[in-house]
N, C-alpha and C positions, 0 to 999 in steps of 0.2 A: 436245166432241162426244159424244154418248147410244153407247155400249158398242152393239155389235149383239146379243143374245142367240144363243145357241146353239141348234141346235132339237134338241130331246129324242133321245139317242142318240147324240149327234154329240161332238165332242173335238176344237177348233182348236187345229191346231200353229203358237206364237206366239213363241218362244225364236228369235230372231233367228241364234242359231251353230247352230242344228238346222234351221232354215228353208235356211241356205245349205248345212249337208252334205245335206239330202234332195236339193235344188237339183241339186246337184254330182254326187249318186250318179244322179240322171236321167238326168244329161249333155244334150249337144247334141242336139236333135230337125228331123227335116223336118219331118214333121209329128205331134202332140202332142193327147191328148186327155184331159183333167184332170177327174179325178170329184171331185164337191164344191168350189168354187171356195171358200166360207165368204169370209171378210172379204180374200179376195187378197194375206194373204203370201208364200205360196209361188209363186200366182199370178205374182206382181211377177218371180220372179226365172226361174221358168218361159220367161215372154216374150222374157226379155232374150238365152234360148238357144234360141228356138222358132221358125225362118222360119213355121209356123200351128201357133195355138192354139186349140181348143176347151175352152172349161171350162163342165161342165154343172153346175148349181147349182139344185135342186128349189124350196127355200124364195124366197119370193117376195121378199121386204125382202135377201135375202141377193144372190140373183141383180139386185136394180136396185143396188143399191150395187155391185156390180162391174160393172156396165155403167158408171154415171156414173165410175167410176173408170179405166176403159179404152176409154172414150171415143174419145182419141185415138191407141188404138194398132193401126191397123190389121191388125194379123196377131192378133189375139185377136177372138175371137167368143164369146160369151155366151149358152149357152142354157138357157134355164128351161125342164127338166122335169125326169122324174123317168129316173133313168140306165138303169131297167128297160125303160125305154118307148125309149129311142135304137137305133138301127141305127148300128151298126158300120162296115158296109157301106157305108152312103151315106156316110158320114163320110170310108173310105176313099177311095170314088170322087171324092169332091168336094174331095180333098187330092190325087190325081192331076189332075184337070181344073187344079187353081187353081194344080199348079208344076210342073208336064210337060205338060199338054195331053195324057195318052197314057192316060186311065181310070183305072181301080181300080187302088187301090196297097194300102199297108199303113200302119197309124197308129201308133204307140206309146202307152200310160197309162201316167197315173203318179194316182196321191190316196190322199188316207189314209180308207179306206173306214168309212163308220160301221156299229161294231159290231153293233148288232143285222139288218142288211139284208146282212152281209159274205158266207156264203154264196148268196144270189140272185145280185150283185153277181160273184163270181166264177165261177159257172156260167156266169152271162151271159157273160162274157170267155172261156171257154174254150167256147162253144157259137158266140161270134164269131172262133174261132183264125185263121181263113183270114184273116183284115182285120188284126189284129194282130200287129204283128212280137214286141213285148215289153210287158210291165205292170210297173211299178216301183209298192210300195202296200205301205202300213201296215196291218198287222191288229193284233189281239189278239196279243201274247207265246205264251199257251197255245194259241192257234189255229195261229197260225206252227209251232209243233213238233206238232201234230195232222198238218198239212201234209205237213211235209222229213219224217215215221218212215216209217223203214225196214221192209222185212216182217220179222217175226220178232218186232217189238219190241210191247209191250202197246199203245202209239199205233197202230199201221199199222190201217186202219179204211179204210171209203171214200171217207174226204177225200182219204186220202194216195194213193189210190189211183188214184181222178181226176184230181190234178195230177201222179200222174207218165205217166197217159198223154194228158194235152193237153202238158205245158209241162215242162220244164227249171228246179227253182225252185234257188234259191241266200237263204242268209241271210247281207245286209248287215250289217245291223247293229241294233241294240236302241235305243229311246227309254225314255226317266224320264217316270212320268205327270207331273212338274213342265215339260216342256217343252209340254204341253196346256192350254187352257185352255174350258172348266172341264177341270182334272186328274183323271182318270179312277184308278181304283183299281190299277188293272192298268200293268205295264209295254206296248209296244207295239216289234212288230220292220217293220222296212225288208227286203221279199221281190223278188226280180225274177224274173220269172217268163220265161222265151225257151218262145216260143208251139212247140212241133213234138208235133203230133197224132202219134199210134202206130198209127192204125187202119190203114193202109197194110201198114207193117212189121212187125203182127202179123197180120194178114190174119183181122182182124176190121170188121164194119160197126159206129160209132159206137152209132148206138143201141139195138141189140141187142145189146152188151157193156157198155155202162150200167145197160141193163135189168138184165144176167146177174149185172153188179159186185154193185147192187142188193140183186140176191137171196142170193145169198153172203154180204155182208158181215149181209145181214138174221141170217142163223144160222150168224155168224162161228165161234161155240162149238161147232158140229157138224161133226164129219168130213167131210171130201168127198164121200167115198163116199155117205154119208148126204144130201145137198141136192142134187147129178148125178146122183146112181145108182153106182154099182162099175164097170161098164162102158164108163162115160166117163172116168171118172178113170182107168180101165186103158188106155184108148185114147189118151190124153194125158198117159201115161210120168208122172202124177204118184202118189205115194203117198194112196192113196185113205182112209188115217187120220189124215193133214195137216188141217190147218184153213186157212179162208181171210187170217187174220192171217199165215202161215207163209209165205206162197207169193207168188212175186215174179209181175209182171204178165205175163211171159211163161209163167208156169206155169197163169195164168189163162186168159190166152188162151186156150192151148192144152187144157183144159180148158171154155172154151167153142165153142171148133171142135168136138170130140169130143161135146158135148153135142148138136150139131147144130141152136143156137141153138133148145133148146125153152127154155119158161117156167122158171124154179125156181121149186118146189112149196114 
């Protein structure tokens, strides 16, 4: 049988003892929503622990070959597009309707996301927090520790910044580009991401602390005082000579309340 190719970007995970620990570190799903289906190995075993499955799969020859292949398995569904263009939401809802009858629920992901599209891909997931309980997904090795740094540390930037105020990540564990196939240059980490938004708890509005993140991490290398003003960073008990790498997300906040959510200049 003709090899499926790979579409440009993309690294299928083919190592059968790596297919069953992602498998396993997924765990048991209600409901399951798998980004990148590719040739359905991991797919296969997803199923076998998923009462519903959604695997979105963009490439066209990719997405009909895991239809004709899941065919017969009634709790797997198959959709060809592209995962920026999905709703979360409906996915949720139509996983409540299809095994409670009671509406909108919350879904779980799990896929090993392709590299060049992996930030869209996880804004997207953290902009749908409310539909998703948890994300299990492969990144980049150096993207994964861009991720999990800490403030203080030369990595803490606005990735780290924004996954610690959508989600709770944790690092699983590490893959060999040999378990890839084509085998990508780079190692590749196993993240779980438990969805719990902070705008609440820090009593800030989502997108006006994105914006604010935005603009701070923009002139990470300049004092506080310098990209708020003195005045705000005096009003929010932070040292107005700190920098935005320095400062934990509750120091931000509180440095964008005081700001009184104007623009950074």
């Amino acid at each position: 049988m003709r090899q499926l190719r790979a579409p440009k970007g993309q690294n299928f995970l083919y190592q059968d003892a790596w297919l069953r620990k992602v498998a396993q570190a997924v765990g048991a799903s209600r409901a399951l929503v798998e980004i990148g289906g590719g040739p359905g190995g991991l797919t296969a075993l997803l199923a076998e622990q998923s009462a519903r499955l959604w695997v979105i799969e963009q490439d066209a020859q990719l997405a009909e070959g895991l239809r004709r292949r899941f065919a017969a398995v009634s709790q797997v569904t198959v959709i060809e597009a592209d995962v920026l263009q999905v709703s979360f939401a409906a996915l949720a809802a139509e996983a409540g309707e299809a095994l409670t009858g009671a509406g909108p629920r919350t879904v779980r992901v799990a896929g090993n996301l392709p590299y060049y599209i992996t930030s869209p891909i996880l804004l997207l997931l953290f902009r749908e927090a409310a539909h998703i309980s948890d994300a299990t997904v492969m990144v980049q090795k150096e993207y994964a520790e861009r991720m999990l740094a800490a403030p203080g540390g030369r990595g803490f930037g606005l990735l780290a910044a924004t996954t610690r105020f959508y989600a709770r990540a944790e690092r699983l564990f590490d893959l060999p580009p040999g378990a890839f196939r084509p085998a990508p240059k780079v190692h590749s980490t196993l993240l779980r991401l438990e969805m719990a938004p902070q705008g609440e708890a820090l009593g800030v509005d989502e997108r006006g602390f994105m914006e604010f993140l935005r603009g701070v991490f923009r002139h990470k290398r300049k004092q506080l005082a310098t990209v708020v003003g003195a005045e705000a960073a005096a009003a929010a008990g932070v040292d107005g000579t700190a920098r935005a790498e320095t400062l934990t997300l509750e120091q931000l906040a509180a440095a964008y309340r005081a700001a009184a959510r104007k623009p950074v200049e």
